[in-house]
N, C-alpha and C positions, 0 to 999 in steps of 0.2 A: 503831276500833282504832288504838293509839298507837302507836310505837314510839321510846321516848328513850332519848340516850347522855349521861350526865352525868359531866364531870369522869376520863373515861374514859384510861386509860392502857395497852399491848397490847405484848408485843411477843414473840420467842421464848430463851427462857432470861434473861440478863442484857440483851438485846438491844433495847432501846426504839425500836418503831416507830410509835406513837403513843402523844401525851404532852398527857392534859388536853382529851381533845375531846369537847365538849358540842352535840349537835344533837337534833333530832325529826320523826316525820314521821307524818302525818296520813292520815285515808280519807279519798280521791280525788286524794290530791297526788302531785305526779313530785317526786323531789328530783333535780337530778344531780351527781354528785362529779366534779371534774377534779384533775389534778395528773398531774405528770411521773411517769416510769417511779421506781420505789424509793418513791415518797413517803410509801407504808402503804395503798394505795386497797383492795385485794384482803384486807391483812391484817384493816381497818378492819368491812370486810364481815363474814368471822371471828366477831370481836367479837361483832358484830352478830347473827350467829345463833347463840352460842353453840355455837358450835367451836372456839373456844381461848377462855381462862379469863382476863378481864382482871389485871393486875398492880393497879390500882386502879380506884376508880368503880365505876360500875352502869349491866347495860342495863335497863330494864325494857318489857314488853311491855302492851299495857291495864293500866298501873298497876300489874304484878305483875312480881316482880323474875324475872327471863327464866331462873333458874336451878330457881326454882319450878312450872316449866312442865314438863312429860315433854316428854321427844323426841318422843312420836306426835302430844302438845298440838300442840308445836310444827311440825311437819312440817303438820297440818293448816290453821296458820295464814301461815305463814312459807314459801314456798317463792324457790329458789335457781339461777340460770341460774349455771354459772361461765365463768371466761374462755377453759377450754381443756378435752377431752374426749378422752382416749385410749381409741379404740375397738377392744376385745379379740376380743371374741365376735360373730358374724353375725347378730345379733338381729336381725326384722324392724325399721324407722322405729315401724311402730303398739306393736311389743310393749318398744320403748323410754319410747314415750309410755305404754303403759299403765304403765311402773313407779311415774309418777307416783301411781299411784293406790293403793300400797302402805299409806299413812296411812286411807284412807278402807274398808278391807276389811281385815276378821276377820286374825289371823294362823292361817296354813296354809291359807285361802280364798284359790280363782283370780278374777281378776276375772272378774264377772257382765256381762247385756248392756245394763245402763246404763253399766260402766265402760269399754266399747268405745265405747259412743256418744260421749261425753264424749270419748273418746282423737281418736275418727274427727273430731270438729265441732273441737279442736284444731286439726290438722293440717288442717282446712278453711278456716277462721278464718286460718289463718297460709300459706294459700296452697300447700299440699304434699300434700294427700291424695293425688296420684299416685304419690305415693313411700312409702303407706302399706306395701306387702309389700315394698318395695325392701331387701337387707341392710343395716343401719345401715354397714357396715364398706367400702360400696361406692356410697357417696352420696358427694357432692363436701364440704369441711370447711366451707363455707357452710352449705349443705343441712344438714349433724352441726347447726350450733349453731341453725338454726332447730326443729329437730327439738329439742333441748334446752328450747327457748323454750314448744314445744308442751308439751313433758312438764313446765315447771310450772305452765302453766297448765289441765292435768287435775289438780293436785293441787288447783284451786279453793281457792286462796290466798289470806288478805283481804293481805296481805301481799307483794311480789314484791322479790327484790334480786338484780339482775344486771348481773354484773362483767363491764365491757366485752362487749355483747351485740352489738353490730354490726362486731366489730372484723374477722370473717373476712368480713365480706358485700360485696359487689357496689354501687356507688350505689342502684340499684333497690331492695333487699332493703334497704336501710339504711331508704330515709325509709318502706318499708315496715312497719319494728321499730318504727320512733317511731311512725308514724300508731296503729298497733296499741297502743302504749303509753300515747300519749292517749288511746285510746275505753278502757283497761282504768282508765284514773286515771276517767273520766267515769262508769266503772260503778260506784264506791264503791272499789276497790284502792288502795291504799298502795303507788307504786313508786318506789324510790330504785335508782339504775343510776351508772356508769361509764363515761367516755369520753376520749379527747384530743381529739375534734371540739368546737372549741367552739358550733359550728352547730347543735352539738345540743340545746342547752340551749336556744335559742333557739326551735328549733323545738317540742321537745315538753315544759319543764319551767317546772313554779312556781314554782320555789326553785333556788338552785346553791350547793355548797358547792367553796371551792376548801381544796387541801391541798396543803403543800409542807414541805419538810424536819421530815416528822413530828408536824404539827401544823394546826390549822385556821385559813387566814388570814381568813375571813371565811364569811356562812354568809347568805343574804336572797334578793329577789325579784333576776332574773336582770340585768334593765336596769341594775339598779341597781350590781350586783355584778361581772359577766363587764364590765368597761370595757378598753380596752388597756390601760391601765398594769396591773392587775390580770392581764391573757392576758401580758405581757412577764414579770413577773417568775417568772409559774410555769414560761412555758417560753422563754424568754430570747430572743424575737423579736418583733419593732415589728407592731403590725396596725392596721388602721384598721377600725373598726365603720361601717359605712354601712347606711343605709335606702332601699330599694326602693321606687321611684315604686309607689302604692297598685296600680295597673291592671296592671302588671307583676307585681308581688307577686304578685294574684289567680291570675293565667296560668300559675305556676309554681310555687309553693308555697302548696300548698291546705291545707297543716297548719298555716298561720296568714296570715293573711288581711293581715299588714304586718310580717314578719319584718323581721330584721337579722342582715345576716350579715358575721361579721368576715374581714378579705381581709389576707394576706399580704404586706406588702411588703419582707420576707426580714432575714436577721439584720444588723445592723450591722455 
């Protein structure tokens, strides 16, 4: 399962918020997207799943242009974590994550007791099933987005795109989303995500796409791409990329076995 953005233009009304951006992403690849606040990252995504209607270009989905798809098509293949969730109604956590499962059952059909099972090994999987009857509206806004994260991946998705997914979490819970994000890239999933941690890219993705001022400054393997001069101009502070003596590495970051992590040495 493919997913390309060719020659892609987005914005709202006369308002151009990306202009000409061309990427792809592949089963079993992490893509990650960086860029500063305003840059288009969130609109980008949109796009991407066909929820606003590009101004030009094309997405297409396995080879088929994404507008030729149904929405149920799509909900089946495509699923979506967002950045932020305003929680209304006292829904159980499990009866959140089964909504996931909307796509995959009859319309006016309640989910059955495999769509429980699948909700419940979610929230297993992601570390929360104690908070399976807890009110969604009375979990901490950590816990919401982890629980969001549960509920797309009951919609067993070849597909996952989530906009800043660790942005409300705890360190723990963080390199928790990534670890979880590689074994979901290693299971066959297509996940392209969102971050301003540059660490992250580091730690769980194959690819990195940087964006800034409405447009893609570059799009490859992460070493290659995430350099300081590259982290400076997106977000306008000096860092030094350094590598972790191997034995060290191993001791502390188990999501890859000789990371590099970029370190601060503050704005000019």
């Amino acid at each position: 399962m493919t997913l390309r953005a060719e020659n892609l233009s987005f914005g709202y009304g006369r308002r151009l918020v990306g202009n000409n951006i061309g990427l792809d992403l592949a089963a079993g690849e992490v893509l990650c997207l960086l860029g500063p606040n305003g840059a288009g990252k969130t609109t980008l995504f949109k796009a991407l799943l066909g929820l606003i209607r590009p101004s030009r270009g094309a997405v297409t989905l396995a080879g088929r242009p994404l507008e030729r798809w149904s929405g149920r098509d799509r909900a089946r293949l495509m699923a979506y974590v967002p950045q932020a969730h305003a929680a209304t109604f006292p829904f159980s956590v499990l009866d959140v994550v089964l909504m996931g499962r909307a796509a995959r059952i009859d319309l006016f059909s309640a989910p059955g007791e495999r769509d429980r099972t699948i909700a419940l090994d979610a929230l297993e999987t992601l570390g929360i099933a104690h908070l399976a009857h807890r009110p969604y509206t009375e979990v901490s806004g950590g816990e919401r987005q982890i629980a969001l994260i549960a509920r797309a991946l009951a919609q067993e998705p070849t597909l996952l795109v989530m906009d800043e997914p660790t942005a409300s979490l705890d360190y723990g819970n963080q390199m928790r989303v990534l670890s979880h994000v590689r074994a979901l890239a290693h299971s066959g999933i297509a996940v392209v995500l969102s971050t301003h941690n540059p660490d992250h890219a580091f730690l769980c993705a194959d690819r990195v796409a940087l964006m800034h001022e409405n447009r893609l400054l570059a799009v490859g393997p992460v070493a290659d791409i995430l350099t300081p001069e590259a982290i400076e101009r997106l977000y306008g502070v000096r860092v030094v990329i350094g590598r972790l003596p191997a034995s060290l590495a191993s001791s502390c970051a188990p999501l890859a076995p000789d990371p590099q992590f970029p370190i601060e040495e503050g704005p000019r």
